[in-house]
Every structure is written in structure tokens, then in C-alpha cells.
Steps between C-alpha positions, in 0.01 A plus 500: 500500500173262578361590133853318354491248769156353464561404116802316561322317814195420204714331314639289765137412573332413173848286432568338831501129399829615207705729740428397857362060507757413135827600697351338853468213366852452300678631765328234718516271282936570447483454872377182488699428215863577704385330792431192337805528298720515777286198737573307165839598466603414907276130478720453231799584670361241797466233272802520319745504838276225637550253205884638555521369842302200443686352256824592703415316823389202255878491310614518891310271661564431824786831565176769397639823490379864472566741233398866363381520167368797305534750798252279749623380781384155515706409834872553613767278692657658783805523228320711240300720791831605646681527105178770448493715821918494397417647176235774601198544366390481124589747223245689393455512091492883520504621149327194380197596761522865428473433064205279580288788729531726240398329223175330704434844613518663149323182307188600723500896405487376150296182553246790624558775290442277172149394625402805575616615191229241302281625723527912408516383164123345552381741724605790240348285195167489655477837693353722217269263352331300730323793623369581160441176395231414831386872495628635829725772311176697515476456933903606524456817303209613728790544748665788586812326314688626229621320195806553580530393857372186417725405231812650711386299778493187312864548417548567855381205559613281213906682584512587855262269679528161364894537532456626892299147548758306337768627697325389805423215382824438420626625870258334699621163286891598558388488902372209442833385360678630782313345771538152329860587423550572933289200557796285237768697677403392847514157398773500307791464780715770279686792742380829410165409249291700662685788499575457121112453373380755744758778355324822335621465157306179465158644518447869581819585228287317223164657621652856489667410149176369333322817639722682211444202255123506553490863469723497180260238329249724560578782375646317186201325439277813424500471109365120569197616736401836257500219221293246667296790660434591139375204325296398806322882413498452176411120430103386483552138589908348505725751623763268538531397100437890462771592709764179367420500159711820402781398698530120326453750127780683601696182604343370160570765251863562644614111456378495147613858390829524701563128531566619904360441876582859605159506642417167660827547692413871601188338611621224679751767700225678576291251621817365699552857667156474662519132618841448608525857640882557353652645230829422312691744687388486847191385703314655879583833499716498215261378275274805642767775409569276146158581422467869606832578275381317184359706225310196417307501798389886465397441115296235655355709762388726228350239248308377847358826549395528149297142523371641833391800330335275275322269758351816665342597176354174427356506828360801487367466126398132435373293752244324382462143516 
């Protein structure tokens, strides 16, 4: 198990700064980024009720009175204190609250998956020919590693890997949420907001439902990695106007020929599968069993094991520099 381990854990290491420090530092940097949104959003709040109750005590000058505007409490006569307690506590915007969570919650999952996505697509560009462009091809095949492994393990990486860090990045975000979200509720004066943003469906049902969206995207994104894979093998010096070019000629040729956009909308679906981690019929774990059931997916599966065939071969036959 070590032997298939240790590659994966190689890769990780020679590309630490692009799958470990890039996420760190957007997810701190979206931290920063709600934080300041909502300090901005609250002094705003301030000023606006203090102007409010300025200008009221100067129209009543001399009879100042109290008021409540925009949810703060800015002060209360004996009249309104007693009105309120009458009244009971606040009503809690429920479904409003509950719409809100889930769309924060899945906005990060695909804030996350989509940069790691660029990122798999530059890590699988560069993974075949950097080594033979700087010479160390020749040190990795002195190691007791196959062909094979290595070019599996990339796609291990590229399919598997990347999407298990942007899930957690994506959860560890969504805590963040909540614990600013608890924070808001505690202040807020509403009856029963705590109870409401610390419900399960809010974050563990989203995190369980991307585990079958991130897994789906994987899976569906073979064809992409065996193609990228292969013109990273194959190119000597651009592998990404090796591995675009045919795809814009197809786009190309069809628009001029056929006068249609078949293509650039297939791609544009496809590319919108991996990102936004849903399909047209369902998305989590629907979008998982969408994917196993489609006979597009297993002719895909096949074409990606023909480029992978390919990529070994390459590998194996012409490395040089």
C-alpha cells in the first residue's frame, strides 16, 4: 500500500505552494473578506439610525423622544418597553434565514471547487513535460516506478485529491460562516436564531451532498485529465496551445461547415459540470448516480483510457528533451 502511497505524497511535495499555500491564502483571505463585509455593513447600520435619531430630537426640540429604527433599539419609553414585553419576543425570518445558509454554504463548495479546478488544469499541463524539459525524467525512471503508476497517480491526484482539498476548504470556510452566523444570532435579539443557524441541514446536509457532487465531477472529468495528460506527454514546449488548439478547430470547422455551436455549448456543459458540481437533472448525490447511468460518461471513460494508453507510451518511448 506504501509503494501507491508515497507517489501521491510526491506530488503533494514537489507542488505544495499550488495545492496546499493557493487555497490558504483565499480562504483566508474570504475570511477577511466576510468579516469586513459585515463590520462595514453594521457601522453602516450605526450611522444611518444615528442620523435617524438626530434629526428627530432636532424636529422635536425640547419634547426629545426615543424611537426604534431598522431593528436597533436606540432607547424605549416606559410605554413602548411595556407595548414589547406585551407582544413577545421578535419573529424570527425562518425561511428567509434558512434560503440564505444554503446558498452561502453552497457558493463556497463551488467558490473552491472552481479554483481548484484551474489549478488541476495547470498542474496536469505541466506534469509530463517539465520533467523532460529540465532533464530529471532520466532520475524518476531510475526508480522502482512504473509508467503507469505514475501517470495513474497523476490522475489520482489531478481527480481525487485536489477535489478532497476543496471540499475542506470549502467546510472549514462554511464553519467559519457558522460561527459568524451564531456570533449575528446572539446579537440579533430574534427568539429562536440560534437554534435556526445551528440546525444540521445548514452545514453538515450540504457537506454530505457536495461529497456526491465532488465525487461526480470527478469521475466525469476523466476524458478532460487523459486529454491534458496527453498533450503535456506529447508537446516539446506549449502544451496548453497543443492541447486547445484542436478543440477551438473543432469549434471552428463546425460554425463554418454546419453554421452551429453544438460544440462550444457541449463544451461549456462540460466545463460547467466540473465547476458548479450539478447537472441539469439533479446535483450531490444525484448528480453522482446522473453520471454513473449516462452512456456518455462510460464512452468517456473509454476515450480516457485510450489517451492514457497513449500517455504511457509516450512516456515510455520519447522522453527526451
Amino acid at each position: 500500500m506504501e509503494r501507491y502511497i508515497i507517489p501521491v505524497k510526491r506530488e503533494m511535495w514537489e507542488h505544495n505552494g499550488a495545492f496546499v499555500k493557493v487555497p490558504a491564502v483565499i480562504f483566508v483571505v474570504l475570511c477577511i473578506s466576510i468579516l469586513a463585509a459585515i463590520a462595514l455593513g453594521r457601522a453602516a447600520d450605526f450611522g444611518q439610525s444615528y442620523h435617524y435619531q438626530v434629526q428627530m430630537e432636532t424636529e422635536h426640540e425640547g419634547d426629545i423622544r426615543e424611537f426604534e429604527y431598522s431593528d436597533i433599539v436606540l432607547g424605549e419609553t416606559d410605554s413602548v418597553t411595556s407595548n414589547h414585553h406585551s407582544a413577545g419576543a421578535l419573529p424570527f425570518p425562518e425561511k428567509e434565514i434558512n434560503e440564505g445558509a444554503g446558498i452561502i454554504n453552497s457558493i463556497s463548495y463551488i467558490a473552491f471547487s472552481g479554483i481548484l479546478f484551474l489549478i488541476s488544469i495547470s498542474y496536469l499541463l505541466g506534469a509530463l513535460s517539465a520533467d523532460r524539459r529540465d532533464g530529471s525524467i532520466l532520475f524518476w525512471k531510475s526508480m522502482p516506478v512504473s509508467e503507469t503508476q505514475n501517470v495513474l497517480t497523476k490522475v489520482v491526484v489531478a481527480s481525487c485529491v485536489l477535489s478532497a482539498i476543496a471540499w475542506v476548504c470549502a467546510l472549514a470556510f462554511s464553519l467559519v460562516l457558522l460561527i459568524v452566523a451564531t456570533v449575528l444570532a446572539l446579537m440579533s435579539g430574534y427568539d429562536g436564531a440560534l437554534s435556526i443557524v445551528w440546525q444540521e441541514q445548514a452545514l453538515i446536509g450540504t457537506a454530505w451532498q457536495h461529497i456526491g457532487s465532488f465525487l461526480a465531477a470527478a469521475l466525469w472529468r476523466l476524458p478532460l485529465v487523459a486529454w491534458l495528460l496527453l498533450a503535456s506527454a506529447y508537446a516539446k514546449k506549449t502544451p496548453f496551445l497543443l492541447a486547445v488548439a484542436p478543440l477551438l478547430g473543432l469549434i471552428v470547422v463546425e460554425k463554418i461547415i454546419l453554421g452551429s455551436t453544438g460544440m462550444f455549448s457541449l463544451f461549456l456543459d462540460y466545463i460547467a459540470f466540473n465547476v458548479f458540481l450539478s447537472s441539469h437533472a439533479a446535483s450531490g448525490w444525484g448528480s453522482l448516480w446522473v453520471v454513473l447511468t449516462s452512456m456518455q460518461f462510460w464512452l468517456g471513460t473509454l476515450l480516457a483510457c485510450g489517451m492514457l494508453y497513449g500517455v504511457v507510451w509516450l512516456r515510455e518511448n520519447r522522453y527526451e528533451s
